[in-house]
N, C-alpha and C positions, 0 to 999 in steps of 0.2 A: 535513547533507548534502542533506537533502529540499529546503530552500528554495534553495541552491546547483541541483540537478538545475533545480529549477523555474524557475529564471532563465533557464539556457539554454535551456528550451521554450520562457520566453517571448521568445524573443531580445534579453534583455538583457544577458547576458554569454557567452563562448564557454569552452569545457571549458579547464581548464589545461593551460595547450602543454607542463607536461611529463609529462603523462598521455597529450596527445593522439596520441601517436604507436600507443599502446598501443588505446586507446579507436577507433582507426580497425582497427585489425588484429582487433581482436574483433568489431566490425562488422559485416567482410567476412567474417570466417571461417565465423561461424556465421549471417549473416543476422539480426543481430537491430540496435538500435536504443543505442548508448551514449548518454548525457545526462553523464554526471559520472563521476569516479574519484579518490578518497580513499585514502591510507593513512595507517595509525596505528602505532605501537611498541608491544607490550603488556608492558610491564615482568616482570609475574608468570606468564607463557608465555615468555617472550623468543620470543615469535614476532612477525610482520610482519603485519598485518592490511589485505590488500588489498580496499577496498568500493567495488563496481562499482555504480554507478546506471542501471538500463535505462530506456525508454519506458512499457512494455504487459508484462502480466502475461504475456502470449503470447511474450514476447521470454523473462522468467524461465523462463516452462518450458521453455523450447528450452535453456538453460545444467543444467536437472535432469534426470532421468530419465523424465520426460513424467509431465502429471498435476501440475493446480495445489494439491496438497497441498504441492507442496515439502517432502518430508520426505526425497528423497536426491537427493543431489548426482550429476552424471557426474563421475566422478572424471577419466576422459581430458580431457577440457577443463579441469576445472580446473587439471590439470597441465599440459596446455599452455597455457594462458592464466599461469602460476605463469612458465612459464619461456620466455616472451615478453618478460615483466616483467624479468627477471634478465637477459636480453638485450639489452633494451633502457637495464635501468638502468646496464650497465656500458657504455654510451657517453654517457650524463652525465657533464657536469662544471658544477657539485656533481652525484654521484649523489643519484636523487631518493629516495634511501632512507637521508639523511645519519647521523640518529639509530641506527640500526642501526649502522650503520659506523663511526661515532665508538667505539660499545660495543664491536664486536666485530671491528672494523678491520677487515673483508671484507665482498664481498657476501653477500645471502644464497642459500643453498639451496634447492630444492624443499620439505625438510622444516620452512624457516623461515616457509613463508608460508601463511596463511589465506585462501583468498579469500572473500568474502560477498556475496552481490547480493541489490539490492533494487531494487525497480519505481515510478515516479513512478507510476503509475496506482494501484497499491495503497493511494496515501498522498490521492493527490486524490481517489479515490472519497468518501473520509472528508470528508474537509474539506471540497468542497461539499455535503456531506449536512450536515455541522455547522456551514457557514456561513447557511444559512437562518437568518432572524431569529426567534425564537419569535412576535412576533405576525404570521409572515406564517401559519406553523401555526395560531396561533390563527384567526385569519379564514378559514382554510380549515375548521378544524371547525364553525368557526359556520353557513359556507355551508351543509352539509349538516344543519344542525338535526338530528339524528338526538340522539334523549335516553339513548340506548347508548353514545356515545361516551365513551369518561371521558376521555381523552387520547392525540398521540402523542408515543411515545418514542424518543429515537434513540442510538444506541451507535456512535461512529464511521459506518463506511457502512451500518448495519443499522436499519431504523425498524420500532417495533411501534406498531399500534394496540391500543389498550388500551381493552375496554369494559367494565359492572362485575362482570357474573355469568358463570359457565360455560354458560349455557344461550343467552346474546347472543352469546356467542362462536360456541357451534356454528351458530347461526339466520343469522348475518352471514354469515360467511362463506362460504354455500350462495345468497347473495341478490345479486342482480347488482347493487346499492348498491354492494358490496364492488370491483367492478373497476372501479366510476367513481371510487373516492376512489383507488386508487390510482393513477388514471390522474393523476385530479388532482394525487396527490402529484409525481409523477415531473414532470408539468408545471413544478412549485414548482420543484423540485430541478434539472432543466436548468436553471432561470435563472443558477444558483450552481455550475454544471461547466463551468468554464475552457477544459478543453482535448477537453471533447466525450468522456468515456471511457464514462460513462450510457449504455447504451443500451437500451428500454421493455424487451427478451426477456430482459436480467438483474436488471432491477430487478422488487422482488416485496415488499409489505407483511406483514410477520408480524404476526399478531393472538392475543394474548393476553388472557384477564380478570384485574380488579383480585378477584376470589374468589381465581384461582390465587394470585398475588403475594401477598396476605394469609394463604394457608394454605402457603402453600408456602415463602415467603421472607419469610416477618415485614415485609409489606410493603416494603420496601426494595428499591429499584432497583440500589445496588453487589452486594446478594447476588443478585440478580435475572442481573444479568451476569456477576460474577466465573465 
């Protein structure tokens, strides 16, 4: 769904006309920004899994209860955005929700349907932080000759700088070094954000030592993250 949403940012394909009736009404309703809308059958719920693609994480919290933890949903909107859907899919012909209707030979219900949203920016923040090339990193740490660097690390949209002891960790990070390489990072990292969602007041370098990671997580960067 993520590369589908991204097409249509990038204008090379337009949302499916038979979403887009729906994807225009959500829009307007609540002000926010559709890209894409998917649904699936979920065999082992018999429910209807409808997944909406927004623009901007700002677009998803306006669909939740405010507050980009996204941990609750507005239930009013997702009911009516449920039965907008149900609305509109019974003036389809094929209804766009065939698989269901073939099983259960009607449409469905409020209680048949899951809505889920997800946010193109959530997904491209990542990607260009992970499309940087390692040796353009590499040439950036060399720039800075600093013999405390050990490395950076990146986890989706998250980059840690890694130096070797806890005592370089506290000392950097008090030293204005520390806001030029991050400057420098983010510089990197524009080159590799497509649709501009970066911007320097969110982005911020974590800095870690390779002491903690050794004592704490048996060296290892998957237990590091998990």
């Amino acid at each position: 769904m993520y590369q589908e949403a991204k097409r249509v940012k990038q204008g090379l394909q337009t949302i499916d006309q038979r979403f887009e009736p729906l994807a225009s009404w959500i829009s307007q309703e609540y002000s926010v920004s559709v890209l894409h809308i998917s649904r699936k059958f979920q065999r082992h719920s018999k429910k209807l899994s409808l997944y909406i693609y927004l623009n901007s994480n700002e677009d998803k919290t306006t669909l939740y209860q405010g507050g980009q933890d996204w941990k609750e949903k507005d239930v009013d909107k997702e009911t009516a955005i449920a039965h907008k859907y149900i609305e509109l899919a019974s003036k389809q012909k094929p209804v766009i929700n065939l698989q269901f209707h073939t099983i259960f030979n009607r449409l469905p219900i409020r209680d048949d349907i899951y809505v889920v949203y997800f946010s193109l920016e959530e997904s491209a923040v990542s990607e260009a932080n992970e499309s940087i090339p390692r040796e353009k990193i590499d040439t950036l740490q060399r720039a800075f000759a600093d013999n405390r660097i050990w490395l950076f690390s990146r986890c989706f949209y998250s980059t840690t700088l890694f130096v070797f002891t806890d005592e370089q960790k506290a000392e950097l990070k008090k030293e204005a070094i520390f806001k030029t390489i991050e400057d420098s990072y983010f510089d990197l990292l524009k080159q590799y954000d497509e649709f501009n969602y970066w911007t320097r007041h969110r982005f911020g370098l974590h800095i870690q030592s390779k002491e903690t990671l050794d004592r704490n997580h048996e060296g290892s960067f998957f237990y590091y993250y998990r």
